[in-house]
N, C-alpha and C positions, 0 to 999 in steps of 0.2 A: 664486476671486476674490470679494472682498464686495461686498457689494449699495452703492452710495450710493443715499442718497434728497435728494429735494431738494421742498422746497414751489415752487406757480409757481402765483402771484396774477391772470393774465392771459393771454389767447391772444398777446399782445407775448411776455412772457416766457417763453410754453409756444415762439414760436417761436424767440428767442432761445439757448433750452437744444439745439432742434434742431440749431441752427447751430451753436454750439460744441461738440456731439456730430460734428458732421461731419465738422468739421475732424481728430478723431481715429482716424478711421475707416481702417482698410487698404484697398485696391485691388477688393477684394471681400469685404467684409464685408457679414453678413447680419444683419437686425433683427429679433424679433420684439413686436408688442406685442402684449398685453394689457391689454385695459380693456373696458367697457359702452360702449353707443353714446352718443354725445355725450360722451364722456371726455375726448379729445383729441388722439386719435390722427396724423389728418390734420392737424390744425394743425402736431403736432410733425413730420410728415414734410413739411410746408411749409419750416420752418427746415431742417430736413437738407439739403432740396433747394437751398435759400440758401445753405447753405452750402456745394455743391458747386458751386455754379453754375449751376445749373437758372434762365434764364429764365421756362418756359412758367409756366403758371399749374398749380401743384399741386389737383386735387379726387379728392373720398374715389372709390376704383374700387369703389364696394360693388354698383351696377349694371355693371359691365363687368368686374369681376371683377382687371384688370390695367389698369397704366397705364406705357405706359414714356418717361420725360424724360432726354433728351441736356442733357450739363453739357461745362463744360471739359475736364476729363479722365476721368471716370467718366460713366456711365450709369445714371440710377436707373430702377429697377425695383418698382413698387410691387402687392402683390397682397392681395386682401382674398375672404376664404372665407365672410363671412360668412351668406350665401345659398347657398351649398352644402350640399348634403346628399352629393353623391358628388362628389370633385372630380376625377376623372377625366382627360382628356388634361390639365386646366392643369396638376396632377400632374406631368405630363413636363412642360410647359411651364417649369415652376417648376424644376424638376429641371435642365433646361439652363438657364437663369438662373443658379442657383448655381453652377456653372461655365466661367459667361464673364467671363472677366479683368474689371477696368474697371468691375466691376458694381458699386453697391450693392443689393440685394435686403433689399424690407422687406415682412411679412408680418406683415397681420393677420387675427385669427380663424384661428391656424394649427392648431389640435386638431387637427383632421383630416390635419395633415401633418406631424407632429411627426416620425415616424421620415425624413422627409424633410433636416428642417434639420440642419444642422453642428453635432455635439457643441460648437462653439467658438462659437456664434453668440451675437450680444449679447440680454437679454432686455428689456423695458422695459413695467413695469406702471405704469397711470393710473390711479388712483383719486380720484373727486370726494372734495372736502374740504365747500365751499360749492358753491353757485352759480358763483362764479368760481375758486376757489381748486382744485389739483390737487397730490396727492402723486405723484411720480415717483419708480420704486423703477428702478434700471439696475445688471443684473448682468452681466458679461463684457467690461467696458470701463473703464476708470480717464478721469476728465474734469478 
């Protein structure tokens, strides 16, 4: 599948893109990003969450490692590795995640569990442009 890229001038429009990613999302599809801290990670798993329905208030799990938000029909699943050196039981933790119906599962900082995720999983790299400005590269998903 090819890569689209898109520029996004704003955390409005980083969360915007989330949203309209969402809506094309299967029942359990998995995410992974890729970016530097302060890239835009969380913002765009903010829109995802908007766009499945997610109420609560979306924040980055870089201290709790997981965060999981109930939607209308799916369950987001959010995990972030990037304070892991060994990730151990979440490993399984993650592991059952990708196997529960309902779910979407989004994973960042996943180096360390790459033999983990779904040969079919979507990938999405963030890379600063400016200050505000962000390049979004999304391969495994047509938008």
């Amino acid at each position: 599948m090819n890569i689209m890229t898109f520029t996004v001038a704003s955390e409005k429009e980083m969360q915007n893109l989330g949203e309209r990613l969402a809506k094309k999302l299967s029942s359990s599809s998995v995410i992974e990003l890729i970016g530097d801290v302060g890239a835009g990670k969380t913002t765009l798993v903010k829109g995802i969450g908007r766009g499945l329905g997610v109420t609560d208030t979306i924040q980055s799990p870089s201290y709790t490692i997981f965060c999981r938000y109930d939607a209308n029909e799916k369950s987001l699943h959010h995990y972030d590795f990037y304070r892991l050196q060994d990730t151990g039981l979440v490993s399984f933790d993650l592991e059952e995640s990708l196997h529960t119906q309902n779910t979407v599962t989004v994973v960042e900082w996943g180096d360390s569990i790459k033999g983990i995720l779904p040969e079919n999983h979507v990938t999405i790299r963030i890379t600063p442009i400016s200050d505000d400005e962000r390049q979004v590269d999304i391969k495994g998903i047509q938008l």
